[in-house]
C-alpha positions in Angstrom: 108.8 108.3 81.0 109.0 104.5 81.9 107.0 103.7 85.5 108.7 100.6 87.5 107.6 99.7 90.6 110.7 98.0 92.3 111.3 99.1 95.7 109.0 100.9 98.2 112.4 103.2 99.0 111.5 104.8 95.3 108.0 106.1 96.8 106.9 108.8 99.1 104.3 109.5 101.4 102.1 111.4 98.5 102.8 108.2 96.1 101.7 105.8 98.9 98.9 108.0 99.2 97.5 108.3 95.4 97.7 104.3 95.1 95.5 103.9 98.4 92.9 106.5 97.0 92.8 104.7 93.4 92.5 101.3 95.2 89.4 103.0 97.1 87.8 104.2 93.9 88.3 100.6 92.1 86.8 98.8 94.9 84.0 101.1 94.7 83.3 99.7 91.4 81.0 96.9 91.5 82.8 93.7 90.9 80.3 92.3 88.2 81.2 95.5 86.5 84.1 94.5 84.5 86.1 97.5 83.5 87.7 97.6 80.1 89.7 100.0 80.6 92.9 97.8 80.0 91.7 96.3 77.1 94.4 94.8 74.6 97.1 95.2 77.1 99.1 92.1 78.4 100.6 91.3 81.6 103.8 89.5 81.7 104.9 87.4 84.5 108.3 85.6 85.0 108.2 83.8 88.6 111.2 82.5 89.1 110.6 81.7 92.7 106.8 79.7 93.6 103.7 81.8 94.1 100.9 81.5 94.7 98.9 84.5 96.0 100.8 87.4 94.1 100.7 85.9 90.8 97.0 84.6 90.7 95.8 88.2 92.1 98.0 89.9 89.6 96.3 87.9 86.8 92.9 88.8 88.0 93.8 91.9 88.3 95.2 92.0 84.7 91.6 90.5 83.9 89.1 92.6 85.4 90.5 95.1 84.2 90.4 93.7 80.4 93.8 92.9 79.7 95.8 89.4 79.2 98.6 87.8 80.5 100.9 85.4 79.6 104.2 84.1 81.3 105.6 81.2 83.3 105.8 80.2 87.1 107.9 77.3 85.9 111.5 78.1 85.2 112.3 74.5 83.9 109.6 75.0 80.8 112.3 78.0 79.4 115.4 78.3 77.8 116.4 79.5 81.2 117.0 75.6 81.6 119.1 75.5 77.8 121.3 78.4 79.8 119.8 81.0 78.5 121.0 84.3 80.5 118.4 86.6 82.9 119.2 89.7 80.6 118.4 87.7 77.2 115.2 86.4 78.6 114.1 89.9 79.6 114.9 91.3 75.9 113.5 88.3 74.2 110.3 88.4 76.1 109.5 91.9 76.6 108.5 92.0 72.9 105.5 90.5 74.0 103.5 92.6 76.5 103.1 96.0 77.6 104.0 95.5 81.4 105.9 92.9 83.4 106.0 91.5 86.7 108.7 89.5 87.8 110.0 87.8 91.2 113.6 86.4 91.7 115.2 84.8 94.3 118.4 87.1 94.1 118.5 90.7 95.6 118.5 93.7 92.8 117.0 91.2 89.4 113.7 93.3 89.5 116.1 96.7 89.3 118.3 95.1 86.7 115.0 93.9 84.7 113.6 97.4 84.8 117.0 99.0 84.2 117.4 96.4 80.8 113.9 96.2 79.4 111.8 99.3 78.0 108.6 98.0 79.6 107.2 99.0 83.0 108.3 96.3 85.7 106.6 95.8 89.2 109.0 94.2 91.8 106.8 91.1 92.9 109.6 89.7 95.1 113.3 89.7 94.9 115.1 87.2 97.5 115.0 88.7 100.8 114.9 92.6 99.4 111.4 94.2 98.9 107.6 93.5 98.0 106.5 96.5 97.1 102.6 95.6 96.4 102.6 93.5 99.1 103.4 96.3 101.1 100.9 98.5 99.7 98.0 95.7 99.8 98.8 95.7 103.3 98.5 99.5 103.9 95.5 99.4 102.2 94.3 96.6 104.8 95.3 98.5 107.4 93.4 102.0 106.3 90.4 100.3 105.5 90.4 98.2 108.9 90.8 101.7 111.2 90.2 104.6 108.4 93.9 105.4 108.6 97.9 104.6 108.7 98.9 106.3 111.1 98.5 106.8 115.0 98.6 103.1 115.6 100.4 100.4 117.5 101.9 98.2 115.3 103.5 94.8 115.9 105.8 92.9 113.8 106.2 89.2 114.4 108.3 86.6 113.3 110.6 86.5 110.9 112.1 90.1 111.0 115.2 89.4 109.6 114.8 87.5 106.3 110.8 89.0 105.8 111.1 91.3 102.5 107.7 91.7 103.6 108.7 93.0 106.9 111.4 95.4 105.4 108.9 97.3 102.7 105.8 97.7 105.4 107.9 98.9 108.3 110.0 101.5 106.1 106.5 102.4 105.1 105.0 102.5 108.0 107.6 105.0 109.2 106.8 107.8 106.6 103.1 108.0 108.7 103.3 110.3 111.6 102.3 108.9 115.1 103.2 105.2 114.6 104.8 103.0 117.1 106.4 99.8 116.9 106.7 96.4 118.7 109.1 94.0 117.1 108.9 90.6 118.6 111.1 87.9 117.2 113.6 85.7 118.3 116.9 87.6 118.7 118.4 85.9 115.9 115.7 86.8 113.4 115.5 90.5 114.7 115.3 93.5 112.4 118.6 94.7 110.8 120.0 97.8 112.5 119.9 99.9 109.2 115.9 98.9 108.8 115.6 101.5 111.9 116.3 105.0 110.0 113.6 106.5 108.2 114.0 107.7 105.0 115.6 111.0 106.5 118.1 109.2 108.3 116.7 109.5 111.8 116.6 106.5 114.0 113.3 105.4 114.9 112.3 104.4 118.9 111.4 100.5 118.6 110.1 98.1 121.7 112.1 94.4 121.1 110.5 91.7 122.3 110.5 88.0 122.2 107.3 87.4 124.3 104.5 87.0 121.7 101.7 87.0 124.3 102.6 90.3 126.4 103.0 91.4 122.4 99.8 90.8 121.5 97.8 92.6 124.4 100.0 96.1 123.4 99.2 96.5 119.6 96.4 97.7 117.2 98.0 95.6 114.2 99.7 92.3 114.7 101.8 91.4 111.5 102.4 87.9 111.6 105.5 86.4 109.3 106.6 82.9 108.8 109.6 81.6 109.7 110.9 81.4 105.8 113.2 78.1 106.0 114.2 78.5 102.1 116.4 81.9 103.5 118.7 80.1 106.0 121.7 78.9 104.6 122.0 76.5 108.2 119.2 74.5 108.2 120.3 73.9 112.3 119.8 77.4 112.9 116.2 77.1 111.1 115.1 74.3 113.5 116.2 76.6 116.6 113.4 78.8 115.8 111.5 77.1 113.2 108.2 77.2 115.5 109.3 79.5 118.4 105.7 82.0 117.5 102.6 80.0 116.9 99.7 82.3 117.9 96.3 80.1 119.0 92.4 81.9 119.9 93.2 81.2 123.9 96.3 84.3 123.4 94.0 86.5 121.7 91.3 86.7 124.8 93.5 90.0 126.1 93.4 91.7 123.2 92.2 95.1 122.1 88.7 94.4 120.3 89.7 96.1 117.1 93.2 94.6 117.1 93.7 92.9 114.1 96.2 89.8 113.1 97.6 90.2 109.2 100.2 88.0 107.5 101.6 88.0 104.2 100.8 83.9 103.8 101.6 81.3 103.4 101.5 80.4 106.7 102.7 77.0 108.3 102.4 77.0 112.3 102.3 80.8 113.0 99.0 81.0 113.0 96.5 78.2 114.0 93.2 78.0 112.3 91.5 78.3 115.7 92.4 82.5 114.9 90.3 82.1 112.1 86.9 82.4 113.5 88.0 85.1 116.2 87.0 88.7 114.9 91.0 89.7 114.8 91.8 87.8 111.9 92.4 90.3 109.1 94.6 87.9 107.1 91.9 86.4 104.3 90.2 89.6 103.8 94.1 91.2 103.4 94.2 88.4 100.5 91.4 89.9 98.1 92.9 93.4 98.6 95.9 92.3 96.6 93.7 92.0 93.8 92.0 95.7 94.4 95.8 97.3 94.9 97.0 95.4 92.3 94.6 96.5 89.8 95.5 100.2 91.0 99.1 99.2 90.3 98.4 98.1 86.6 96.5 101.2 86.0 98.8 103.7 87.6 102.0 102.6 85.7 100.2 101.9 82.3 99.1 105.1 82.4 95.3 104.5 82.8 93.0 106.2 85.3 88.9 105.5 86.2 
């Protein structure tokens, strides 16, 4: 049976769990070990949207673990220019590789893709929809950072209404017993009312804020989004709130010690580099776990365990 990864609504709790635990056992692996074990496979990636995190952590990925990839990042350099339709592309290229990764700027492409193509496809993005790898990068940030996903304080910051990040981690979030949320945005950019129900239908008990700094002294996990100007169809309404959040060291002094501050990146005024130093920033280190989950993601849906 075909393995797609394209929306974190298609997983459970004992499928988040199996990628954290193979994510563990890779990073275990010393890194100047180079496994084989995907040797002669290839990695496809179509980005039709810039990236620059995902797709350079999928490719090492791809290649640590022995394979190849090919693709493009470059939409212009394909006969997607010469008019070339979105279901051609994906039957002309999936000839060529064994597994494909694709983002899109438009809602549902990944679950076309997958439904179209006979190879595996991972959802690296679609418009304002999901991220499923992101999300489980990030809840593998967040187990290694306190040894477990649940029975924590989370808060979400930012962009709640356009994040696709947001949307994947918090549904996630939810299937983890004891958890308890803060959402602080703006209240044009707060989280859609259906985002609320778990996956059983129940409403979920949410604190909404727009007060960053009280925020930031009541949480265990601040998730940090930017304010994503390409998703506003009125650019006025993006310079209402375009830097409403930016979070400096001096707001950080009344934290909780272990809190930690994560963000998807790229960031623009969210976060100021004075954060960086501080011992709450979680953000670089959540980087190089995209690689480690993403090299549990190859394996699990090619079919390939340590």
């Amino acid at each position: 049976m075909k393995r797609d990864l394209i929306s974190i609504n298609d997983l459970s709790r004992d499928d988040i769990e199996r990628y954290l635990a193979q994510a563990a056992a890779i990073e275990h692996v010393p890194r100047r070990e180079k496994l084989d074990i995907l040797r002669g496979q290839i990695l496809l990636e179509m980005f039709f949207e810039p990236s620059t995190r995902t797709k350079l952590s999928f490719e090492a990925a791809m290649r640590r673990l022995g394979g190849d990839v090919m693709g493009f990042s470059d939409v212009s350099t394909t006969s997607v220019k010469k008019g070339e339709s979105f279901l051609d592309t994906i039957h002309t290229v999936e000839n060529y590789a064994d597994i494909m990764v694709i983002r899109h700027s438009q809602e549902g492409a990944a679950r076309l893709a997958a439904e179209a193509s006979r190879l595996p496809v991972l959802n690296a993005g679609d418009g304002t929809n999901q991220h499923p790898t992101q999300t489980l990068l990030d809840m593998y940030t967040i187990q290694k950072f306190f040894g477990r996903v649940r029975d924590l304080k989370i808060c979400l910051a930012g962009d709640l209404r356009y994040s696709r990040t947001v949307y994947s981690l918090l549904k996630t979030l939810m299937m983890f017993e004891g958890n308890e949320f803060l959402l602080c945005s703006p209240e044009s950019l707060r989280v859609p009312e259906y985002l609320k129900y778990d996956s059983d239908g129940r409403r979920q008990s949410f604190v909404e804020t727009d007060d960053l700094a009280a925020a930031v002294r009541n949480c265990d996990v601040l998730y940090v989004t930017r304010i994503q100007k390409e998703r506003f169809a009125d650019i006025v309404e993006y310079e209402k709130v375009k830097n409403i959040f930016e979070l400096d060291a001096s707001m950080l002094e009344g934290a909780r010690p272990h809190m930690k501050v994560l963000h998807p990146l790229p960031r623009v005024n969210e976060i100021k580099p004075d954060v960086d130093v501080t011992p709450h920033a979680g953000y670089f280190e959540q980087v190089g776990n995209g690689m480690i989950m993403r090299q549990a993601v190859l394996m699990h849906h090619l079919g390939v365990t340590l």
